[in-house]
Backbone as CSV, one residue per row, in Angstrom:
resi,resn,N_x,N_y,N_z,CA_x,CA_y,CA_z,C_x,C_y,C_z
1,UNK,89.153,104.222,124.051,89.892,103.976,122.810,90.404,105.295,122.232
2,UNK,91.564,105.405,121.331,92.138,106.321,121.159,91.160,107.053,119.783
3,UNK,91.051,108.371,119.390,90.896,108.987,118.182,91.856,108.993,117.192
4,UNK,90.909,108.781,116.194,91.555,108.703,115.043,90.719,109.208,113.918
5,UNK,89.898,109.891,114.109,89.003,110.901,114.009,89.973,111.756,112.527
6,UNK,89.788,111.866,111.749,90.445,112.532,110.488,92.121,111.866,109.807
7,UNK,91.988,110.890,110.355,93.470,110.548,109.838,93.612,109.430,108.781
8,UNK,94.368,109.520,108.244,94.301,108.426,106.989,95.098,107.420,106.893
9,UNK,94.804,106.249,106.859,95.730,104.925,106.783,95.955,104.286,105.177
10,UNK,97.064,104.397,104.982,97.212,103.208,103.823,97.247,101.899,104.511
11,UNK,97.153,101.156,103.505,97.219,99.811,103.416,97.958,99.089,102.183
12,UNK,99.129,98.501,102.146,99.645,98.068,101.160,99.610,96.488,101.020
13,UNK,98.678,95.950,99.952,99.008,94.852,99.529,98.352,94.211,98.372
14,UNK,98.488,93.237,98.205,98.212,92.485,96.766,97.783,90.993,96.953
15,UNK,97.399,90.456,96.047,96.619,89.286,96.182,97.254,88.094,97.305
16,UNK,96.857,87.426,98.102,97.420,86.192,98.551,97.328,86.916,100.044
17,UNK,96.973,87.679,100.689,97.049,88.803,101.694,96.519,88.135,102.657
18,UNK,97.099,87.688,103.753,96.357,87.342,104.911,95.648,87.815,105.574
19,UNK,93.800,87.447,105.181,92.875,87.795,105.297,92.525,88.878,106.592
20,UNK,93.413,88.020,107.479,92.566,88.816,108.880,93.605,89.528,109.053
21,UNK,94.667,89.760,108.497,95.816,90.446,108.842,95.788,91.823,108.534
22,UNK,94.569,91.905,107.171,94.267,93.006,106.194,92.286,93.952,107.058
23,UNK,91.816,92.270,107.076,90.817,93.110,107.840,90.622,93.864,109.166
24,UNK,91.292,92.679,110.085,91.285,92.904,111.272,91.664,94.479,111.651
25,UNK,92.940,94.625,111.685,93.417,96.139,111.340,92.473,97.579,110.797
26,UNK,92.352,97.223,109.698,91.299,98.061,108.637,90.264,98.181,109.625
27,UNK,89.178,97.420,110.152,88.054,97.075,111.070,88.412,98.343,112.267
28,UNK,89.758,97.490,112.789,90.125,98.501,114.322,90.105,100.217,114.256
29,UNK,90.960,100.326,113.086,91.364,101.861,112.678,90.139,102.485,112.736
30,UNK,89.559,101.949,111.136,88.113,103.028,111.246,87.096,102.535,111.822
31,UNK,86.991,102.018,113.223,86.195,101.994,114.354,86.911,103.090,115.088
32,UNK,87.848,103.318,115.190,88.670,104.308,116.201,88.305,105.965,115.288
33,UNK,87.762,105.919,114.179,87.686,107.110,113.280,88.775,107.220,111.866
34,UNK,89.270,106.631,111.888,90.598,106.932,110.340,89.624,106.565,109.374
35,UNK,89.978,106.556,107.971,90.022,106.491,106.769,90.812,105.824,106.667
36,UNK,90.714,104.377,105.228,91.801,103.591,105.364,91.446,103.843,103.420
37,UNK,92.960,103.379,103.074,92.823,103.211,101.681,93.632,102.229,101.235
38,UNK,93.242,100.458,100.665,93.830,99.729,100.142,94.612,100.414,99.319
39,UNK,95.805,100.354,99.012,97.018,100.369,97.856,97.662,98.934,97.463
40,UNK,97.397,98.983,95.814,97.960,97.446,95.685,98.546,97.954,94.000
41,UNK,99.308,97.161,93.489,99.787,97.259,92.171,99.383,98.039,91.033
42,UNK,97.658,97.430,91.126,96.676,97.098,90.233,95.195,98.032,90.750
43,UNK,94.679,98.344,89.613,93.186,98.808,90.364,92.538,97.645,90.428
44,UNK,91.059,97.807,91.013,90.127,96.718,91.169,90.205,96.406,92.289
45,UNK,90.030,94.757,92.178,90.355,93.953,93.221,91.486,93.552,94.132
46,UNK,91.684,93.075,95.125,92.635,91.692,95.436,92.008,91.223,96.430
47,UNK,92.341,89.601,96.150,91.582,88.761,96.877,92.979,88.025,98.178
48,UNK,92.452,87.909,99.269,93.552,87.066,99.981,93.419,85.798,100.302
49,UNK,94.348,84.935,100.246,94.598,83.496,99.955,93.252,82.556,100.678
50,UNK,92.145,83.485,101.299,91.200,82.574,102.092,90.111,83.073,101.297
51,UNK,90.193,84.003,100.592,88.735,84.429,99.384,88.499,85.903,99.740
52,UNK,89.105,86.556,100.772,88.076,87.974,101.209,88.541,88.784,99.792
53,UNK,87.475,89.321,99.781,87.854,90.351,98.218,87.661,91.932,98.776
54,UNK,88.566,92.544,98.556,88.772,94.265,98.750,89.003,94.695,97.884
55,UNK,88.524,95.792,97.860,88.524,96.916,96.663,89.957,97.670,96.577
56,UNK,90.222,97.554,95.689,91.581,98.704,95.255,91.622,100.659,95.657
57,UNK,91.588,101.356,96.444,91.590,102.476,96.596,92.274,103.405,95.564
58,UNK,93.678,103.010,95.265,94.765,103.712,94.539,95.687,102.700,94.104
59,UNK,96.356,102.746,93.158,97.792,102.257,92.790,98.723,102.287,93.684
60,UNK,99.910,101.717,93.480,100.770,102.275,94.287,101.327,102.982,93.279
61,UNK,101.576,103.403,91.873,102.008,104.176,91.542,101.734,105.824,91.475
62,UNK,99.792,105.463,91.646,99.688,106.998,91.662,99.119,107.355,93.543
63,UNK,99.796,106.484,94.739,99.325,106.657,95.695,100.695,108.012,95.952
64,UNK,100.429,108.874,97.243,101.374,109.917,97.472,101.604,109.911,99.101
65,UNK,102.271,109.281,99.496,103.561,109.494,101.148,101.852,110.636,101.991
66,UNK,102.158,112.191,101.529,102.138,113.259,101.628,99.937,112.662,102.574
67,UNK,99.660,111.782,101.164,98.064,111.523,101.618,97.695,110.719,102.831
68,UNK,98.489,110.720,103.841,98.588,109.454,104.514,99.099,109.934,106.105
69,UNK,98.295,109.293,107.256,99.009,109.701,108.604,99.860,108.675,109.111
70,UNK,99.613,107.370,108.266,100.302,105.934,108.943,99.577,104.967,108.144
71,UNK,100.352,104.028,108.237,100.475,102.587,106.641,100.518,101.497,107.875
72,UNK,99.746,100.474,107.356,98.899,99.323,108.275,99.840,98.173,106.705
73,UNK,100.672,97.076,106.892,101.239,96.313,105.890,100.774,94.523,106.696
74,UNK,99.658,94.247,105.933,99.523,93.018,106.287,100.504,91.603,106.086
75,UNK,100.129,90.630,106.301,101.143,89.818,105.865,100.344,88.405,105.109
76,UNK,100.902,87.437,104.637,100.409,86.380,103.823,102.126,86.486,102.934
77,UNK,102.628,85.218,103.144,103.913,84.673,102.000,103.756,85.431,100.860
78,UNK,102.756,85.345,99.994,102.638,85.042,98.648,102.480,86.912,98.447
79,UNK,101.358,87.818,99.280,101.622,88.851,99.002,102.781,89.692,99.892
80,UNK,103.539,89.660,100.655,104.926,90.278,100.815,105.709,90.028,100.241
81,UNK,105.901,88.901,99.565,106.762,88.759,98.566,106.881,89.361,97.615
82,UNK,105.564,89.711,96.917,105.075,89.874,95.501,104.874,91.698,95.894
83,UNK,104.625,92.151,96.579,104.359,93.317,97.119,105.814,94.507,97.252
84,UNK,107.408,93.076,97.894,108.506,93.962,98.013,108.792,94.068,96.807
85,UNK,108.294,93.873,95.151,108.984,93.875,94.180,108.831,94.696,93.538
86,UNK,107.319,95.336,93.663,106.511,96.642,93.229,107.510,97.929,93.912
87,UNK,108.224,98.518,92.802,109.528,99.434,93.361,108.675,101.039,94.071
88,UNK,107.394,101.049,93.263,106.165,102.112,93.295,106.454,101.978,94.907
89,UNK,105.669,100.356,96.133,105.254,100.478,96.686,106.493,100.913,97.942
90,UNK,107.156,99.906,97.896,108.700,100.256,98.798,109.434,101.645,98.307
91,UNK,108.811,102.559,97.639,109.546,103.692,97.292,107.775,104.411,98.478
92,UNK,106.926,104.208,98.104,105.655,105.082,99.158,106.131,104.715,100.850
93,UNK,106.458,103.293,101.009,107.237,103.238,102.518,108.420,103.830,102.516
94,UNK,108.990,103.622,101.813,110.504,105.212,102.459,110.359,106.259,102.510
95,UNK,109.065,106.711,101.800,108.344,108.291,102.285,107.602,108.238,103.414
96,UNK,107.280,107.348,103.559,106.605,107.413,104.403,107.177,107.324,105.932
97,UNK,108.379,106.676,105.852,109.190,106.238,107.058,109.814,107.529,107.237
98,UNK,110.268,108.598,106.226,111.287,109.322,105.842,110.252,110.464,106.773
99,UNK,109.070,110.701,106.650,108.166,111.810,107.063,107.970,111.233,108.142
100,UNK,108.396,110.480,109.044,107.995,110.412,110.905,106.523,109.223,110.413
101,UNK,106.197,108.907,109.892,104.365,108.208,109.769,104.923,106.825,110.477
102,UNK,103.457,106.108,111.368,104.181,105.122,111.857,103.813,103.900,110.755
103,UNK,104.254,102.841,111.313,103.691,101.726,110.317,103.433,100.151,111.704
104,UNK,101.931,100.026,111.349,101.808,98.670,111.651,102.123,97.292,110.873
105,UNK,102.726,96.559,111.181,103.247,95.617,110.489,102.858,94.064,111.052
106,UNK,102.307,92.916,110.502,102.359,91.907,111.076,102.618,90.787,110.232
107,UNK,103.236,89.832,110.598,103.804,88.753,109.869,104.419,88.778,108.887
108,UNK,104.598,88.316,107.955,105.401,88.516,106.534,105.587,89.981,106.474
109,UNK,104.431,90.944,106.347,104.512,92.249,106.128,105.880,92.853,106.193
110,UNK,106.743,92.505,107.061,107.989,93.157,106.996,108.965,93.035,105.849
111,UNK,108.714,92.246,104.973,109.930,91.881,103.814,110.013,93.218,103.561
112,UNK,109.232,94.064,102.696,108.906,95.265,102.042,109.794,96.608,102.736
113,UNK,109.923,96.246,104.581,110.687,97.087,104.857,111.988,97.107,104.905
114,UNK,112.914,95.299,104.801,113.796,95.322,104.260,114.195,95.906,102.971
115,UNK,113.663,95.844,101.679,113.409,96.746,100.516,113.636,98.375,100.817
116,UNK,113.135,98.598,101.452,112.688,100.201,102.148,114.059,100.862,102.625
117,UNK,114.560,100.311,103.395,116.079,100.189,104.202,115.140,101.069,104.956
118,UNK,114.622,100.809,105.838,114.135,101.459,107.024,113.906,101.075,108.097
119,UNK,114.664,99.899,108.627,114.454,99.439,109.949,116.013,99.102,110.979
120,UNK,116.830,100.291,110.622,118.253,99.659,111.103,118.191,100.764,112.652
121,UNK,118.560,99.689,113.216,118.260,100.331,114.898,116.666,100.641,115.339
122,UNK,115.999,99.189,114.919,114.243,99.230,115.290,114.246,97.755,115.833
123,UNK,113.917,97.855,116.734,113.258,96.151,117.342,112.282,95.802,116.713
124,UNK,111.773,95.081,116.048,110.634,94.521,115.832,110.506,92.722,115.928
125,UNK,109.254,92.120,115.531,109.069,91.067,115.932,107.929,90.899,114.282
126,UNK,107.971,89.799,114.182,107.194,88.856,112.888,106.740,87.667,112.825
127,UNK,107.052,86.946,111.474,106.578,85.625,111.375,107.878,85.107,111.843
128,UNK,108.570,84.077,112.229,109.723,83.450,112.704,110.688,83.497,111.649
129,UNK,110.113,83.425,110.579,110.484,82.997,109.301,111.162,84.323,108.280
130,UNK,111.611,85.331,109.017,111.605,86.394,108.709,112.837,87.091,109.507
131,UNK,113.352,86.578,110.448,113.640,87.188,111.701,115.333,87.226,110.877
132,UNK,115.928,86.502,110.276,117.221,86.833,109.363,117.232,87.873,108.500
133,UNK,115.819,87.855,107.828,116.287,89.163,106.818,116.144,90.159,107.601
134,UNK,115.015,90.545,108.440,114.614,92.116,109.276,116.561,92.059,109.952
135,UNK,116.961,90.767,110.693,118.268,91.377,111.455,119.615,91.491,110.248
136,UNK,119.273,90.970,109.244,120.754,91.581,107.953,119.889,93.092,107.600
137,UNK,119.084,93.367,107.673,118.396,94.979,107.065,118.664,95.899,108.557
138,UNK,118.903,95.151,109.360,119.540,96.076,110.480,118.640,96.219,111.878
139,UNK,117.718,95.319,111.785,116.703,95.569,113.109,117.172,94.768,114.092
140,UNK,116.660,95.035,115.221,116.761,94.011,116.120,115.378,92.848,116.097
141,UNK,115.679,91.573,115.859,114.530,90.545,115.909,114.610,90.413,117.476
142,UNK,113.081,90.419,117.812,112.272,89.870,119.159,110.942,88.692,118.785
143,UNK,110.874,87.897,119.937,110.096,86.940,119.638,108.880,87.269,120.289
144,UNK,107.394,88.638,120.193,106.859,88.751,121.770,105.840,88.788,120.734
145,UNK,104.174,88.996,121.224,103.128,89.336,120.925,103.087,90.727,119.898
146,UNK,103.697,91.420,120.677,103.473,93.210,119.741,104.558,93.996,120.120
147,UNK,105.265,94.501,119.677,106.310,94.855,119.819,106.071,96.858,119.567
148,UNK,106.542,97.579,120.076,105.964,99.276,119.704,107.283,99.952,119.598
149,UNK,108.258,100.011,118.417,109.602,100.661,118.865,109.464,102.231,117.545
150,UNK,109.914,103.030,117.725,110.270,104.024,116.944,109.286,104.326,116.064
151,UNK,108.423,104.346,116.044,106.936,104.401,115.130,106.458,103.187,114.986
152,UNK,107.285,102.432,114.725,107.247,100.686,114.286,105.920,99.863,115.162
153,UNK,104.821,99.326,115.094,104.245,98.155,115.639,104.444,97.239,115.476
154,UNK,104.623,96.148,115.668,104.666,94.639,114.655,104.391,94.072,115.601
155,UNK,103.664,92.308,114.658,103.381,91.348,115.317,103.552,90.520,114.900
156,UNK,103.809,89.068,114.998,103.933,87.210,114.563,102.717,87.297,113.534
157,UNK,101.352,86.506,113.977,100.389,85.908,113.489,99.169,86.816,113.784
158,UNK,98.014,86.270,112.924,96.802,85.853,112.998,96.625,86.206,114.949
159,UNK,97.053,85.266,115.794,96.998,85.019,117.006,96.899,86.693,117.710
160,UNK,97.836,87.770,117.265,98.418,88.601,118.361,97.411,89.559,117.636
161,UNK,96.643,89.734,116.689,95.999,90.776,116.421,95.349,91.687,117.731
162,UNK,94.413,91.116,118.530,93.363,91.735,119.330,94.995,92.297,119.920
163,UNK,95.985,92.275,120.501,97.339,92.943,121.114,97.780,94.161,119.610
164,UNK,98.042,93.652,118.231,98.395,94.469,117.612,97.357,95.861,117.159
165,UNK,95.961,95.374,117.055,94.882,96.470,116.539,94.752,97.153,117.613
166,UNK,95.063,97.061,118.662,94.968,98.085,120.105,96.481,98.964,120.297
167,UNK,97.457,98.363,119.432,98.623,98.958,119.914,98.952,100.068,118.608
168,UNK,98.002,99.439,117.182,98.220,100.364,116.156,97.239,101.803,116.332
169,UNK,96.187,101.295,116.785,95.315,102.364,117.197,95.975,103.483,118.476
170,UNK,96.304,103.000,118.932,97.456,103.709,120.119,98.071,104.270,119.584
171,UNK,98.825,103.714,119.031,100.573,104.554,117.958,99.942,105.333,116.738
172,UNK,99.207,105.159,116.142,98.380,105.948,115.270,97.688,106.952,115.428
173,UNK,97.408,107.561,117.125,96.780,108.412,117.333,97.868,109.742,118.003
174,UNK,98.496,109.313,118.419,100.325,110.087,118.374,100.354,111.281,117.622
């Protein structure tokens, strides 16, 4: 497995967060060695639409691009939605895109990078349900398990994790 031994992951999201989309990931990284730090709106809590409750690390207003080696963006409807509106958080992904950092992405998670304008000439792949806005924001939509283009990871579902937490841990150690 790859090192990841001193490196730091954000995590951006907010309540309604698809549970395993947020853990699973988080789990893989710092088993591989990273540091991960929830970023969500709000301090405290957020809970995702199946009950898991995580702790708040930072705001996204007072989180900083600069603290960070690569951003893990889960997915769940209710928080990508609610997540691309927070201008804080889609302003920390265009720094973050802007400084080379990669980003794992799965399911919904991608709205936020439409927001971002950071995916024009990137293949990626998502929830199905998604695949119009990522290709008007300029990506190329694919329909596969895990997709690895230009820093970019992404995946569909729930389903492709054990393919995406091996491919973020990969691209994260870069």
């Amino acid at each position: 497995m790859a090192d990841l031994n001193g490196k730091r992951i954000a995590i951006i999201a907010t309540n309604r967060f698809e549970d395993s989309e947020l853990t699973s990931p988080k789990e893989a990284v710092e088993a591989a060695g990273a540091t991960t730090h929830v970023i969500s709106t709000e301090s405290g809590e957020i809970e995702g639409k199946n009950g898991t409750k995580v702790t708040v690390d930072v705001t996204s207003a007072d989180a900083k691009a600069d603290d960070y080696d690569a951003l893990i963006l889960p997915g769940g409807t209710s928080n990508a939605d609610t997540i691309r509106t927070d201008a804080d958080a889609v302003e920390l992904v265009k720094k973050l895109r802007e400084a080379g950092k990669p980003v794992g992405v799965i399911c919904h998670g991608g709205w936020i990078l439409t927001d971002a304008d950071v995916i024009k000439d990137v293949t990626l792949t998502s929830f199905k349900s998604l695949q119009t806005d990522l290709r008007n924001a300029g990506a190329t939509w694919v329909d596969e398990e895990v997709v690895v283009d230009s820093g970019f990871v992404s995946s569909r579902t729930p389903k492709d994790l054990p393919a995406f937490n091996n491919a973020i841990v990969k691209e994260f150690s870069r």
